[in-house]
C-alpha positions as CSV (number, residue, x, y, z in Angstrom):
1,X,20.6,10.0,-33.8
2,X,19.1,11.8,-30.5
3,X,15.4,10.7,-30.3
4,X,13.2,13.0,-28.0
5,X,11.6,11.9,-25.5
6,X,8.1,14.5,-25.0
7,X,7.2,15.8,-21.3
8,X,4.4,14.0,-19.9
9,X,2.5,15.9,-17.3
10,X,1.3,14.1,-14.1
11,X,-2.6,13.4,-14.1
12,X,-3.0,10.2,-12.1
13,X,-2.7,9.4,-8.1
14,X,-2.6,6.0,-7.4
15,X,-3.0,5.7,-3.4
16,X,-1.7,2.2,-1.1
17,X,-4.2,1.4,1.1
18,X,-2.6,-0.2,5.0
19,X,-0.4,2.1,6.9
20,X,-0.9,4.9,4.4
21,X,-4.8,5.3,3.8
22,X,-5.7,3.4,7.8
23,X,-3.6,2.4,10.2
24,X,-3.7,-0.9,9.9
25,X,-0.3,-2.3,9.8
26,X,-0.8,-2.7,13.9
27,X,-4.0,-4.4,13.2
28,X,-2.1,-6.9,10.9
29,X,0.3,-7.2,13.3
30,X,-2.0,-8.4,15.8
31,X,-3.8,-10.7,13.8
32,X,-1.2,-12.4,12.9
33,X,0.4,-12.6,16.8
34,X,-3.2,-14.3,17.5
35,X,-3.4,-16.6,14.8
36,X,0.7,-17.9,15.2
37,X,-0.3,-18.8,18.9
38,X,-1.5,-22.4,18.1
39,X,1.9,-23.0,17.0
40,X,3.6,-21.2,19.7
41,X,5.6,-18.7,18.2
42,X,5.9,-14.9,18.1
43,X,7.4,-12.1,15.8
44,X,9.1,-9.2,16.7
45,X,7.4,-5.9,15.6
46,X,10.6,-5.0,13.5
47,X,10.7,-8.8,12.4
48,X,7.3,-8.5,11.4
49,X,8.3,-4.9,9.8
50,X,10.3,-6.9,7.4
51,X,7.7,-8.6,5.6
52,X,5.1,-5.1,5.4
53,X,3.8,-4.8,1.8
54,X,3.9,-8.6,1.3
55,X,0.3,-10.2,0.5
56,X,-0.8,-12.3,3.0
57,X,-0.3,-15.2,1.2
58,X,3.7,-14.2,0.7
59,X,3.9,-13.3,4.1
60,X,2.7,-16.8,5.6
61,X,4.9,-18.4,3.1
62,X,8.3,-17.0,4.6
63,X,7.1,-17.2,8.2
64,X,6.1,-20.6,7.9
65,X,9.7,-21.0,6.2
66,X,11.5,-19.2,8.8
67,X,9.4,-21.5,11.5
68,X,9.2,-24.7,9.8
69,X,5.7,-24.8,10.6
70,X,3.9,-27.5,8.0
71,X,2.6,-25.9,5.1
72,X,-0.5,-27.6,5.3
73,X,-1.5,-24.9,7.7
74,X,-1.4,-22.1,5.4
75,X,-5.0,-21.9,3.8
76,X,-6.5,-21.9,7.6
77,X,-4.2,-19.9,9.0
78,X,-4.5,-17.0,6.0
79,X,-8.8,-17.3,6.4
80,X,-8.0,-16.8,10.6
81,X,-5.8,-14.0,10.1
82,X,-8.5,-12.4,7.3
83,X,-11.4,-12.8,9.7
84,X,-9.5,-11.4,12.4
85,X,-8.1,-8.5,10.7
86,X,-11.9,-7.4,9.2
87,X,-13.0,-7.5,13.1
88,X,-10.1,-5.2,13.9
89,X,-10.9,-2.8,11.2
90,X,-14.8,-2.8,12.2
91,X,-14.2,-2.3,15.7
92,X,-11.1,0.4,15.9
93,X,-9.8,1.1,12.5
94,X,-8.4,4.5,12.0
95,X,-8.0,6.7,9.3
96,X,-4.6,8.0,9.3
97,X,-3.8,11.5,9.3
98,X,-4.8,14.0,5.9
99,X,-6.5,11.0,3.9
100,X,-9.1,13.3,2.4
101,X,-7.1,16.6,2.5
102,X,-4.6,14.7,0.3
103,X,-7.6,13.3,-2.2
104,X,-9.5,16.7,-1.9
105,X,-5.8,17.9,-3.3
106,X,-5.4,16.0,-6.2
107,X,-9.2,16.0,-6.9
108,X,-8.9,19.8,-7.1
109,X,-5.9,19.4,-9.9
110,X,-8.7,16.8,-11.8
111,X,-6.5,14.0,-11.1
112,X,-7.7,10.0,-12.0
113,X,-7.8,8.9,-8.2
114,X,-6.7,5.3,-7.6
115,X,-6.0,2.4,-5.3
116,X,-3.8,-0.3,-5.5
117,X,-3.0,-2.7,-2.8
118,X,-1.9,-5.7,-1.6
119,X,-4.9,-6.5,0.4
120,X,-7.8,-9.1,-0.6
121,X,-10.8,-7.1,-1.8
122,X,-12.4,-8.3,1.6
123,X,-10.1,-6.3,3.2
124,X,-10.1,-3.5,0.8
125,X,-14.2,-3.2,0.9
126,X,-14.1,-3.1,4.6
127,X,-11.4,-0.4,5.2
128,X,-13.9,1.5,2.5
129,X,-17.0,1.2,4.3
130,X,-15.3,1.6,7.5
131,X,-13.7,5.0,6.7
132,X,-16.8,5.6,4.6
133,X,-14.5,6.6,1.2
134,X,-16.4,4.4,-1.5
135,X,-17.0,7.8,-3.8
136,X,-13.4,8.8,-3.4
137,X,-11.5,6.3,-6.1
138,X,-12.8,6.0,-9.3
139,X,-10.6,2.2,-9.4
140,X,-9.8,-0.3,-7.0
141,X,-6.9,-2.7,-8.2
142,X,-5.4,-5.3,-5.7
143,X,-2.8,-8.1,-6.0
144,X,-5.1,-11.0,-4.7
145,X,-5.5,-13.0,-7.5
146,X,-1.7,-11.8,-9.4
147,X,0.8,-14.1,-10.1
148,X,3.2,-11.5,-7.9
149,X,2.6,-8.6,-5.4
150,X,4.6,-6.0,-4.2
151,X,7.4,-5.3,-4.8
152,X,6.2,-6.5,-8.8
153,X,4.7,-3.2,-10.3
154,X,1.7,-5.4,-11.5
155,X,-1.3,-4.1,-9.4
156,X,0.0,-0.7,-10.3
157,X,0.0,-1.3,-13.5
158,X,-3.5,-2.6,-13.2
159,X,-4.5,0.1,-11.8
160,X,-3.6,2.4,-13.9
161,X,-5.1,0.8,-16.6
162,X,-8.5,0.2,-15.0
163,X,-7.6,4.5,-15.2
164,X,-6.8,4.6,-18.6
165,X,-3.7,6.1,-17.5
166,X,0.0,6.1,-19.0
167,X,1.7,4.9,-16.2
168,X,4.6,7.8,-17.0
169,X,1.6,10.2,-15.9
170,X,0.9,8.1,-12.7
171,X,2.1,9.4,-9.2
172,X,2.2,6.4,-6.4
173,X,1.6,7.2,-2.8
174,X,3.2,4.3,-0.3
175,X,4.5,3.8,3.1
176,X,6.4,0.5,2.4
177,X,9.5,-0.6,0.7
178,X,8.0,-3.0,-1.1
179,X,5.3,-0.2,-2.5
180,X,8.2,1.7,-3.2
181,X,10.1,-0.5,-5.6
182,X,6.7,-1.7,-7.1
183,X,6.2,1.9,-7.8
184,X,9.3,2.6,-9.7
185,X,9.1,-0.7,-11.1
186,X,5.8,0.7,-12.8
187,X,7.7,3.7,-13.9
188,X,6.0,5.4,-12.1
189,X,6.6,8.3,-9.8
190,X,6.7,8.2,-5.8
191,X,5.7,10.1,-2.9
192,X,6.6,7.4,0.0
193,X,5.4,8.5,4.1
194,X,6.9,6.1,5.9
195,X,6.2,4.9,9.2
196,X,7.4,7.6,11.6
197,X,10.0,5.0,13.6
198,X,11.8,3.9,9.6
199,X,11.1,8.1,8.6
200,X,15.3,8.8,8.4
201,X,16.4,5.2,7.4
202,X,18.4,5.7,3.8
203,X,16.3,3.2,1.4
204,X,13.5,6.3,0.8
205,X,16.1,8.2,-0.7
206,X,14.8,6.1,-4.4
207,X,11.8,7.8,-3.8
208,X,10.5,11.5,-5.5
209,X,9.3,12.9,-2.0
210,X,9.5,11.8,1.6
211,X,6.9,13.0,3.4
212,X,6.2,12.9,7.7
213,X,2.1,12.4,6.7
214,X,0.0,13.1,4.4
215,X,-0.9,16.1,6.0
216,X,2.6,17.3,5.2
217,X,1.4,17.3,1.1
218,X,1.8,21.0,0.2
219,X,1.8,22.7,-3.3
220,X,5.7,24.2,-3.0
221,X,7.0,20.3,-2.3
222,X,4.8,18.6,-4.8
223,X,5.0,21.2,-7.7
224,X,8.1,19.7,-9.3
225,X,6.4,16.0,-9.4
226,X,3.2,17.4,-11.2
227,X,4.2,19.7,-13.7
């Protein structure tokens, strides 16, 4: 027996938040250089590269590994990190390029806007306010309190329900490889802009669409994803 599957039309946008919606991968980056001083150590950029996606959490947890740095140091150092990261933001957080063009696109096709992200909520309120985009997602979802983050499809899944959207109607725009496989974990589809340095590396081939930014997001490449 052939059962048939029917064509479920795209109506859902579920956007990542750091290096996709602000550029704040650097400022994670930098946060984390600070706060791994008291125990003397440093991590390459494209060490630290590795681990983008991860929650914070996740990411202390194998640097500490890799380190051997006494785990007993993890709560403080994840609060020092946090506080210095929401300074960062506040004081030269960036939006990165075509953030509202690319909302103002989907909005326009009455897409259900989303978020989903790794990110504490204190984190995700103050890249809101700072960027002034609290009107722009009508739900927030992030993988703070989950069991698993990215790469588990769970705060996408989340997401979408907060939506009340079938995931199989849900497009996912990420910048990581760990959003990536989260994405398609979720069944969903994905659109992934990677960092411009990783832009030609083979893994975003799993993904529906590459793009250079999100100011790249144009009607002729997109059309097959939404119809």
């Amino acid at each position: 027996m052939i059962s048939f599957v029917p064509h479920m039309s795209m109506d859902t946008v579920i956007f990542d938040m750091d290096g996709l919606i602000i550029d704040s991968e650097p400022l994670w980056y930098e946060a984390a250089q600070e706060s791994f001083k008291v125990f003397d150590i440093s991590i390459s950029e494209d060490a630290y590269n590795t681990t983008t996606g991860l929650r914070t959490p996740e990411f202390l947890e194998h640097w500490f590994r890799v380190f051997d740095i006494d785990r007993k140091h993890l709560v403080k150092t994840e609060t020092d990190i946090l506080e210095r990261l929401i300074y960062k933001i506040n004081t030269k957080g960036n939006m990165m390029r075509g953030v509202v063009r690319a909302i103002d696109f989907f909005a326009a096709k009455n897409f259900k806007i989303g978020l989903a992200s790794s990110s504490p909520f204190s984190i995700i309120n103050a890249v809101i306010d700072k960027l002034q985009l609290n009107n722009h997602f009508s739900a927030i979802a992030s993988a703070e309190s989950l069991d698993y983050g990215k790469p588990h499809p769970q705060v996408f899944l989340d997401c979408a329900k907060a939506l009340q959207s079938d995931p199989a109607t849900c497009i996912c725009i990420e910048d990581s490889f760990n959003g990536l496989i989260a994405a398609k974990a979720a069944k969903m589809k994905c659109i992934i802009v990677p960092h411009p340095s990783q832009f030609e590396m083979e893994r975003w081939n799993i993904a529906d669409l590459k793009l250079s930014s999100l100011d790249a997001l144009q009607e002729e490449k997109i059309s097959g994803l939404i119809q």
